[in-house]
C-alpha positions in Angstrom: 118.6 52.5 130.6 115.4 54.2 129.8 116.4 57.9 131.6 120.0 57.3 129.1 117.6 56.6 125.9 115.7 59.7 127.0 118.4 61.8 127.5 120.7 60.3 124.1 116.8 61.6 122.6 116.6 65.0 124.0 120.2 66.3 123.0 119.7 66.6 119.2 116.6 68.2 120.4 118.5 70.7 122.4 121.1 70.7 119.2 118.4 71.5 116.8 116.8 74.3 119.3 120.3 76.0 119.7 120.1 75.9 115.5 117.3 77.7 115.5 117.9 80.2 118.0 121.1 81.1 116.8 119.8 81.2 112.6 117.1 83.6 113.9 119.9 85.9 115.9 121.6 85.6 112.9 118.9 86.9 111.1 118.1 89.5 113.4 121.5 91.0 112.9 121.1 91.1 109.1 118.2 92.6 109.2 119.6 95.6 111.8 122.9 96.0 109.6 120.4 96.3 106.3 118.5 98.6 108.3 121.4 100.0 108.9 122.4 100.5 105.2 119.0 101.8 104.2 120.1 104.9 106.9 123.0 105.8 104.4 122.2 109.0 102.5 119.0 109.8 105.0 118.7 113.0 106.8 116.2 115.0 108.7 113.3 115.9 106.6 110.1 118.1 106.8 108.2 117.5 110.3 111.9 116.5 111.8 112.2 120.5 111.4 109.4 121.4 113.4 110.3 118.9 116.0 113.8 120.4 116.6 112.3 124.2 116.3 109.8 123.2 119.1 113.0 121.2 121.2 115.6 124.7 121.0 112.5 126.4 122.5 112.8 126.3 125.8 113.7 124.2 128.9 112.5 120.8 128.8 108.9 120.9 131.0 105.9 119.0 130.8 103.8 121.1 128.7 106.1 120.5 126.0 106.2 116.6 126.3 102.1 116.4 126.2 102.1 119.4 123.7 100.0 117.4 120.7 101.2 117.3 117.0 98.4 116.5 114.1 96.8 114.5 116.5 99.6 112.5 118.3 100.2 112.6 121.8 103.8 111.9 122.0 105.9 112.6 125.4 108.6 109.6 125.0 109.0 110.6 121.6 109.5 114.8 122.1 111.4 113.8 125.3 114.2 111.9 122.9 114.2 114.9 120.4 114.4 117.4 123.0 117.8 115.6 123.9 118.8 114.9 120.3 118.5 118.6 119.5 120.6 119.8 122.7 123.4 117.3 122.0 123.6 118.6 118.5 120.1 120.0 116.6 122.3 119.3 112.8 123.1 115.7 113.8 121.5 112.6 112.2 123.8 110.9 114.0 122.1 110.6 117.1 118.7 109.6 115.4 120.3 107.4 113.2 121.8 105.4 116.3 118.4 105.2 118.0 116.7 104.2 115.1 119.0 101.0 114.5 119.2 100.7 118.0 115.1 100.4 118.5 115.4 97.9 114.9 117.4 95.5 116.8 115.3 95.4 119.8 112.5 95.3 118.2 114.2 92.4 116.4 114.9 90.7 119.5 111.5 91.1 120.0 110.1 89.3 117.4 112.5 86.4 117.7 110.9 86.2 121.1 107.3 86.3 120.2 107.6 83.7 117.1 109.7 81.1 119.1 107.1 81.6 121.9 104.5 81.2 119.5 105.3 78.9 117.3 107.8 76.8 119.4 111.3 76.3 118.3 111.0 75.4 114.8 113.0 76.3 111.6 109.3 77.2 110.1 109.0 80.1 113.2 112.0 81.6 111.5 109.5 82.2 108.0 107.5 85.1 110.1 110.4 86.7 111.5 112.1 87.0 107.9 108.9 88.5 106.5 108.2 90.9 109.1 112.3 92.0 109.9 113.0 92.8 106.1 109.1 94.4 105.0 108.5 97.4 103.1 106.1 98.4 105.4 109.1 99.4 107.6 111.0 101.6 105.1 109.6 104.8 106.3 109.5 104.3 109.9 112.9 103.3 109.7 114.5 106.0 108.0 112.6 109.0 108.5 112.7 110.1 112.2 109.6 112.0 112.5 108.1 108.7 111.6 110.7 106.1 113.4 110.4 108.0 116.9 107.2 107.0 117.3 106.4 103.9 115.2 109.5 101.8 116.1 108.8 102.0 119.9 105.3 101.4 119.1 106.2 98.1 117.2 108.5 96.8 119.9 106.1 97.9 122.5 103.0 95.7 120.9 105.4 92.5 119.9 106.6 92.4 123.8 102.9 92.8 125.3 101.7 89.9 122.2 104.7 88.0 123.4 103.7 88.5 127.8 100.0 87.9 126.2 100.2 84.7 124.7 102.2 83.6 127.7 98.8 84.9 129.9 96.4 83.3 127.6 98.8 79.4 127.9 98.6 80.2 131.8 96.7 82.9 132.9 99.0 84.8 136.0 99.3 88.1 137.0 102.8 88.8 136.3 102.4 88.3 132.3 99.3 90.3 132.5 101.2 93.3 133.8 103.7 92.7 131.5 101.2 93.0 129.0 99.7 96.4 129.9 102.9 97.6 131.0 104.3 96.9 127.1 101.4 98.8 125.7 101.8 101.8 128.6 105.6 101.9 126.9 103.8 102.3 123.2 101.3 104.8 124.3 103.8 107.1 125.6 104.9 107.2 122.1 102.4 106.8 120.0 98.3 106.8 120.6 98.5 104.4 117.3 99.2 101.6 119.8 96.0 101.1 120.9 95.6 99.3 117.3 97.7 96.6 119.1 94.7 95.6 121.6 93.0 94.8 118.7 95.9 92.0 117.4 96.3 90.8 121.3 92.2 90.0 121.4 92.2 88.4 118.0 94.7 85.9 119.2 93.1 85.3 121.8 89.5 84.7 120.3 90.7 83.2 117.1 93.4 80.8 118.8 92.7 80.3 122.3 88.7 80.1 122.3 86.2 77.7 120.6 83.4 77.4 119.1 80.5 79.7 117.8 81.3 83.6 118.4 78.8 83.8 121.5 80.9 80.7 122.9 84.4 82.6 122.2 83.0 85.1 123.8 82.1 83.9 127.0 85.3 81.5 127.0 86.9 85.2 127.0 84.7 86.1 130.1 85.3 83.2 131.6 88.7 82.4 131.5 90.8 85.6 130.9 88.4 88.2 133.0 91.0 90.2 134.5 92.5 91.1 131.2 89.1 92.1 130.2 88.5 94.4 133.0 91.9 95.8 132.8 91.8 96.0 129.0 88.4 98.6 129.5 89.9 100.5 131.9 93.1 101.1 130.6 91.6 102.2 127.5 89.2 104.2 128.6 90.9 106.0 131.0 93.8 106.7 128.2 91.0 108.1 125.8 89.0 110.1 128.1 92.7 111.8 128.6 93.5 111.6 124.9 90.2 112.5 123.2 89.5 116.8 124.8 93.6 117.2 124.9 95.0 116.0 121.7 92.3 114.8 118.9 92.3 117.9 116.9 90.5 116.5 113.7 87.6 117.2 112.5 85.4 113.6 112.2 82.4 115.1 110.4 85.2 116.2 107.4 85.1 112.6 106.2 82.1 113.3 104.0 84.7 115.3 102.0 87.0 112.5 101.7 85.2 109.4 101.5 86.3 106.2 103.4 86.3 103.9 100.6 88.8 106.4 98.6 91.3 105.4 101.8 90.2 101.7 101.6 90.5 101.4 98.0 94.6 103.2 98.0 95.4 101.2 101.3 94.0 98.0 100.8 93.9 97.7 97.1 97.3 98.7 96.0 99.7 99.8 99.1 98.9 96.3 100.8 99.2 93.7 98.6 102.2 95.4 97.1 104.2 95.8 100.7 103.2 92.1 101.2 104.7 90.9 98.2 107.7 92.9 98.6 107.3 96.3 97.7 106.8 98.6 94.9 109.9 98.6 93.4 108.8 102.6 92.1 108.0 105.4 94.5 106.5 108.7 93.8 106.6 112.1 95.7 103.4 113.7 96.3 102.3 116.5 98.6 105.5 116.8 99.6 105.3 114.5 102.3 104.0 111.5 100.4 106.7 108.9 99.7 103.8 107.0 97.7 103.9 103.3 96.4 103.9 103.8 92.7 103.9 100.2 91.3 103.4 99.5 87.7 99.9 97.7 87.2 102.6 94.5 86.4 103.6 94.4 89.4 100.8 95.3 91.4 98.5 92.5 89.7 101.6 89.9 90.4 100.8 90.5 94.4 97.8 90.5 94.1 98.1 87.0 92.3 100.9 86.2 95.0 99.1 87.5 98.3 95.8 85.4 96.7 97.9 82.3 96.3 99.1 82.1 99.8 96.1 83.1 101.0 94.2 80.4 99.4 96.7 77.4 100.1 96.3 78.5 103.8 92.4 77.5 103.4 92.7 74.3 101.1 95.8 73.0 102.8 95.3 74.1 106.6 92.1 73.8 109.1 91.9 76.9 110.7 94.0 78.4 108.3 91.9 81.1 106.9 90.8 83.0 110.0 94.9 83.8 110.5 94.1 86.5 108.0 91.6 88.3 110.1 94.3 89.6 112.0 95.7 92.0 109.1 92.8 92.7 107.6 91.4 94.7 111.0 94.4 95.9 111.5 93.6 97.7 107.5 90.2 98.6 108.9 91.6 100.6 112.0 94.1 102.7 109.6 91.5 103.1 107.3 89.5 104.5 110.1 92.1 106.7 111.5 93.2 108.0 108.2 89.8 109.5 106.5 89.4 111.1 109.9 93.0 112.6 109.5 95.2 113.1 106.9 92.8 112.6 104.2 91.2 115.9 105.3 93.9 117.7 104.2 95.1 115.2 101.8 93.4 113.1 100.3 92.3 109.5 99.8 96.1 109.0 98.1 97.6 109.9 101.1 97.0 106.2 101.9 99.3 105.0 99.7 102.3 106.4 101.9 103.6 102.9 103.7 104.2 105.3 107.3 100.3 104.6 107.9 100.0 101.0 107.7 103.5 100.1 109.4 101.6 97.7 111.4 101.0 95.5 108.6 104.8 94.3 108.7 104.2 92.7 112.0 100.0 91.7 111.0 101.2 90.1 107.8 104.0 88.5 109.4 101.8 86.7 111.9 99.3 85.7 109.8 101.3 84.2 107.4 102.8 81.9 110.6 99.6 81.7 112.3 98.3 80.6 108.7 100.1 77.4 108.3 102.2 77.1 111.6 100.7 75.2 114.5 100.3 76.9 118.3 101.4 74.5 121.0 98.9 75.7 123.9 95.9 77.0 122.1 92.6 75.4 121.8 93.0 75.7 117.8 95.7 76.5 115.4 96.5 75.4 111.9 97.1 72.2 111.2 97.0 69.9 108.4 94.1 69.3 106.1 93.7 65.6 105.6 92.9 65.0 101.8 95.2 68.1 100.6 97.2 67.2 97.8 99.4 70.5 97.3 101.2 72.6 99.5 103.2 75.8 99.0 104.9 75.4 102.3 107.5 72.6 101.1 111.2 73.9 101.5 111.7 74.7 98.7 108.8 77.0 97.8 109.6 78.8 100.9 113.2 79.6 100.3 112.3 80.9 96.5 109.4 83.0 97.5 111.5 84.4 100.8 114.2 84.8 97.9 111.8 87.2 95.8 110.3 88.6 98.4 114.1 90.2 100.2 114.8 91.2 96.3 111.8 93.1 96.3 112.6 94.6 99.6 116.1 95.5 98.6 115.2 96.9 95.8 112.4 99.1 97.3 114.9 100.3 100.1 117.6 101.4 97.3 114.9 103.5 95.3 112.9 105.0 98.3 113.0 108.8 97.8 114.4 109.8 101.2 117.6 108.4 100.4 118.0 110.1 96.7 117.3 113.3 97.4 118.7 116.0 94.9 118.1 118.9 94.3 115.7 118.8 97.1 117.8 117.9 100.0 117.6 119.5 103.2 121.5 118.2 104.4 122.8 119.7 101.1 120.5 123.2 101.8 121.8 124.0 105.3 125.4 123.1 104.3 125.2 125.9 102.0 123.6 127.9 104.6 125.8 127.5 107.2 129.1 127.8 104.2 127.1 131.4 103.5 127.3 131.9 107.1 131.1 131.4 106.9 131.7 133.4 104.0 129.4 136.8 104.9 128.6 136.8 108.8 127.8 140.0 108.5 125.1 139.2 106.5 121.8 140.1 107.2 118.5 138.5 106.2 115.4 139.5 105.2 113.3 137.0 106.8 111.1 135.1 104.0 109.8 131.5 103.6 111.9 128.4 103.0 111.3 126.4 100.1 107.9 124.4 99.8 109.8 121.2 99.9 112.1 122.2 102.9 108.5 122.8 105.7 105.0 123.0 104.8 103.6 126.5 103.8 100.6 125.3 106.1 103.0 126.2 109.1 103.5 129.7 108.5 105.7 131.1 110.4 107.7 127.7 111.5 108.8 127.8 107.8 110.7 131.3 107.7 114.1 132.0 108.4 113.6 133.3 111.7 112.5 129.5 112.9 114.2 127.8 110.3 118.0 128.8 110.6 118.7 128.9 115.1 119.3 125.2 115.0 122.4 126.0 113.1 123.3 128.1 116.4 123.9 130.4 116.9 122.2 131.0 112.8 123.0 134.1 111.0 120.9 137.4 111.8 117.5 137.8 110.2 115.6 140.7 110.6 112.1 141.6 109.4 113.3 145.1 107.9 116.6 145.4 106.3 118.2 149.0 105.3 120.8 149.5 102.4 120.8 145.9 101.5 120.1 142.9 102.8 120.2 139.3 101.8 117.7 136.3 101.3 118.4 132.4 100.5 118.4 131.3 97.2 116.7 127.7 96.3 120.1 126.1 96.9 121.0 127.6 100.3 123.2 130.3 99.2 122.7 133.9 100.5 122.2 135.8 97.2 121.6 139.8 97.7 118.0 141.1 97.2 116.9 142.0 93.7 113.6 143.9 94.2 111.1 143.6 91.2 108.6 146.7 91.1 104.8 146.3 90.3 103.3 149.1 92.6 104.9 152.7 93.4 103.3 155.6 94.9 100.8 157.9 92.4 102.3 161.2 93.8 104.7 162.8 91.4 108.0 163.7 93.1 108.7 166.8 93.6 111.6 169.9 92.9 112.7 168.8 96.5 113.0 165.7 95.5 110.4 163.8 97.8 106.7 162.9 96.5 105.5 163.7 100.1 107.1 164.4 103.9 106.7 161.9 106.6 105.1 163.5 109.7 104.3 163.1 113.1 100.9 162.9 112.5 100.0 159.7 110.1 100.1 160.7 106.2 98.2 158.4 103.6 99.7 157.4 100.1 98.2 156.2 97.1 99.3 153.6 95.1 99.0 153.4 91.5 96.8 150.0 91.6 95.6 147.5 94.2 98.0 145.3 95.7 96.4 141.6 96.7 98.8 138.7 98.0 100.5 137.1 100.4 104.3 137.5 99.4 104.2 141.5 98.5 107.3 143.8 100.1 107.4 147.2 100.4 110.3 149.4 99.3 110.8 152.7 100.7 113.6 155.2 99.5 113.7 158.5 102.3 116.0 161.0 103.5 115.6 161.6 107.4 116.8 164.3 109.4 117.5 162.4 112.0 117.2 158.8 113.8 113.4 158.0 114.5 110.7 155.4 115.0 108.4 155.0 112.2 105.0 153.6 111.8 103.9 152.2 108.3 100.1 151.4 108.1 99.7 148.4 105.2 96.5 147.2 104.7 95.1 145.5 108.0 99.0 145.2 109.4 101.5 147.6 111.7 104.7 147.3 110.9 107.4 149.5 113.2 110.5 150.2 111.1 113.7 152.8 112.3 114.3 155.2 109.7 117.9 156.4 110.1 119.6 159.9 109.9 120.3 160.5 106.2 119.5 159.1 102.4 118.5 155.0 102.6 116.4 152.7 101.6 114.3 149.5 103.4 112.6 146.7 102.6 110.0 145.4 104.6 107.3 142.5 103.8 104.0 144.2 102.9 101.0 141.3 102.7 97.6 141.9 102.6 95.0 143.7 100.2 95.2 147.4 99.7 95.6 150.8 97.7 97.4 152.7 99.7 99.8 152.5 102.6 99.9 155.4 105.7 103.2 156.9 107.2 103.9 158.4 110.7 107.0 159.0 112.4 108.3 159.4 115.8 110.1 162.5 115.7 110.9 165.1 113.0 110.6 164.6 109.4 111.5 162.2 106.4 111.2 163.2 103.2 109.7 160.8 101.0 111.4 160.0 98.1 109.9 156.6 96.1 107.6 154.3 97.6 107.0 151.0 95.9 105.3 147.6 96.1 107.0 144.5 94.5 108.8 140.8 94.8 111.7 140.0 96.2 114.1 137.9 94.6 117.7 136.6 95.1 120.1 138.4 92.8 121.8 136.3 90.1 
């Protein structure tokens, strides 16, 4: 009779866990087909260029898997845009699908780590919300340059937490290799993942130690001294192979861009406003910079809500407070890594960007459950404060703030500038390059710069049409000389023939022949009529040759070899650099000369 009571007692048990487990699946599954949704109207942008120029290359080998960019060392991730590109370099498709595909994983994922954290409990499910629908996550799941590294990143560090807090319950090889095995997978993506070992140890020391620091300490020692050891050398032996081949910043720049400038956009406004829901506003800055641009309404209002919470997790919770150590180093890391990085270039604004603090979806999430939620297995965890009189974990100020918080988030998700792109959109620029393609494929191009907005200036000559335009395939001809003609890309995308705008010609006066000199053999000089100083100058040469030949054109500090052909034409060549006068030489025979000038070129109409 006693085994039948204990059974008729452990099947709503079992009832009430399949609840749960199925309401977080279901949750999961939102949250992908949102995620999903948010993908509608994105496309490649900006680095996602550079990515696919550098795939097209060449053959896939390993000095392009381990080649760095801006300080990432990123093999998994170049090895799954090397293959994107070869199936088809114009597709978001096959991004997009990996993208969602990585969400729902990493989705899994999480639903794993709070039910093995938390136990199976409707409260576990309060986490999971937060972190599955955060603003944190708009840009690294939308923009690919961003998602190929950061999503496998975020699943790798919620499996090894999940393997880790199984090791520090019951300390066994097995979940320790998991563990390192999980944050292997993130580094192959991403050397940001080594912010994770700083989220695994604080569990550990805050929830699964005792006592006075010194004590924690040596319970660490004591009791979990394998991971330890294998925590050093894993990371050391990953640095001293990161650190010569791929850190490429400059550390000692940071005087120029101070560290509390960083701390003061990324923990003052792009925190609290991501925590709360997001900023409702974005703004576009340094082209790259989807920033949070909250109104000071809105921004106070998390900082009110975020306080709130915080505060009820102290008065109403023992242990409570220390939960939101966890996101708070993980703010001091980015910092960190930002002023030595971007902020260089950038600034301390470049902080406000959500792509450098994605960590924070899954930091915030676990603190807020670590905050209020039990830990069945650790040595302390939150639990309730006798004498509290308030609480803002009742069901019903859950549901309304979770409420808020999605509106937020679906509101963010709708505004963010990647998925209302205009008159700036790459998808809508290449379709009118490759409809100018159909139209006129004889066309040839005088290869220039793409638009500012398109790829960075900063990566002359990735940005020209040369690098630009293959992954169209086969792209349409460029040349760095055209004769009689030619064509450049207007704003838009269109071919538009060249208008050529005059500000230097040569001070010669032409002569009863017709020419204001003769090209020979041996190198002739010719003045301009004023200094020419500038990156984006061309030349424009009129002649009548003889015959077919090689010339040589001395400009400034630069070579350029052009082909003059038999007859009257003219060619247009790019002519950069600071000088007065510009040298001739040809080949064979001679050219007469007929106007030499120095101007801008511009797409007709």
């Amino acid at each position: 009779m006693i085994g039948s009571g204990a059974g008729r007692a452990a099947r709503p048990q079992r009832s009430a866990g399949r609840g749960v487990l199925l309401a977080g699946l279901l949750v999961v599954a939102v949250a992908t087909a949102f995620r999903a949704w948010q993908l509608q109207g994105a496309w490649f942008f900006y680095d996602d260029f550079y990515f696919i120029q550098r795939a097209l290359d060449g053959p896939l080998t390993w000095t392009y898997l381990v080649e760095p960019y801006n300080g990432h060392l990123m093999p998994a991730g170049a090895l799954l845009t090397w293959l994107n590109a070869h199936a088809d370099a114009m597709s978001f498709a096959y991004p997009a699908v990996q993208i969602v595909v990585g969400f729902a994983l990493t989705g899994l994922a999480a639903l794993r780590l709070v039910l093995r954290l938390f136990g199976v409990r409707w409260a576990a499910l309060v986490p999971l919300v937060l972190f599955l629908f955060s603003p944190f996550l708009i840009p690294a799941t939308i923009w690919w340059a961003a998602a190929v590294n950061q999503v496998p990143m975020l699943l790798a560090v919620i499996m090894a937490l999940s393997s880790f807090v199984a090791y520090l319950r019951s300390p066994r090889w097995p979940a320790l290799v998991a563990t390192f095995a999980w944050m292997a997978v993130g580094l192959l993506f991403v050397e940001r993942t080594l912010t994770g070992f700083v989220v695994l140890w604080l569990v550990a020391l805050l929830y699964f130690t005792e006592g006075t620091f010194p004590d924690r300490l040596r319970q660490l020692w004591n009791r979990y001294r394998a991971a330890v050891v294998v925590q050093v050398v894993a990371v050391l032996v990953y640095l001293a192979a990161y650190a010569p081949f791929a850190l490429n910043f400059d550390a000692g720049s940071v005087r120029s861009r101070p560290l509390f400038g960083v701390l003061r956009d990324l923990a003052g406004v792009a925190f609290p406003i991501g925590a709360a829901g997001g900023p409702l506003d974005w703004q576009v800055s340094g082209v790259t910079q989807s920033e949070v641009h909250p109104s000071q309404l809105l921004l106070v209002l998390s900082w009110v809500v975020l306080g709130v919470v915080v505060l009820a997790s102290g008065m109403t919770r023992r242990h409570g407070l220390r939960a939101w150590l966890i996101p708070v180093a993980g703010l001091l890391a980015n910092a960190a890594l930002i002023a030595v990085s971007r902020a260089i270039y950038f600034g301390s604004a470049i902080a406000l960007d959500l792509r450098f603090q994605t960590e924070s979806a899954l930091t915030v999430a676990l603190a807020a459950g670590l905050a209020f939620l039990p830990v069945p297995g650790a040595r302390q965890s939150a639990e309730p404060r006798p004498g509290a009189t308030w609480s803002i974990s009742r069901p019903s100020w859950v549901v309304g703030g979770l409420v808020g918080y999605l509106a937020l988030a679906v509101a963010s998700t709708a505004s963010y500038p990647l998925r209302n792109l205009t008159d700036t959109s790459p998808e809508r620029y290449y379709g009118n390059v490759a409809a100018s393609m159909a139209e006129d494929p004889d066309a040839v191009l005088l290869n220039r710069t793409v638009p500012d907005w398109l790829w960075a200036p900063l990566a002359y000559p990735t940005n020209t049409y040369r690098h630009m335009f293959p992954m169209l395939s086969p792209g349409p001809q460029v040349a760095t000389t055209v004769t009689d003609g030619g064509a450049v890309v207007d704003a838009a995308g269109r071919f538009r023939p060249i208008t050529f705008v005059p500000q230097r010609t040569q001070r010669a006066a032409v002569g009863a022949d017709g020419c204001f000199a003769r090209a020979l053999t041996a190198r002739t000089t010719h003045v301009l009529d004023g200094p020419v100083l500038g990156p984006d100058w061309y030349l424009r040469l009129r002649y009548a040759a003889a015959r077919d030949t090689d010339a040589t054109l001395r400009i400034g500090d630069r070579t350029v070899d052009v082909r003059l052909e038999r007859g009257e034409h003219t060619l247009i060549t790019p002519a950069p650099g600071a000088y007065a006068s510009v040298d001739v030489r040809v080949a064979s025979g001679t050219a007469c000369l007929e106007r030499l000038e120095i101007g801008a070129v511009l797409p007709a109409g």
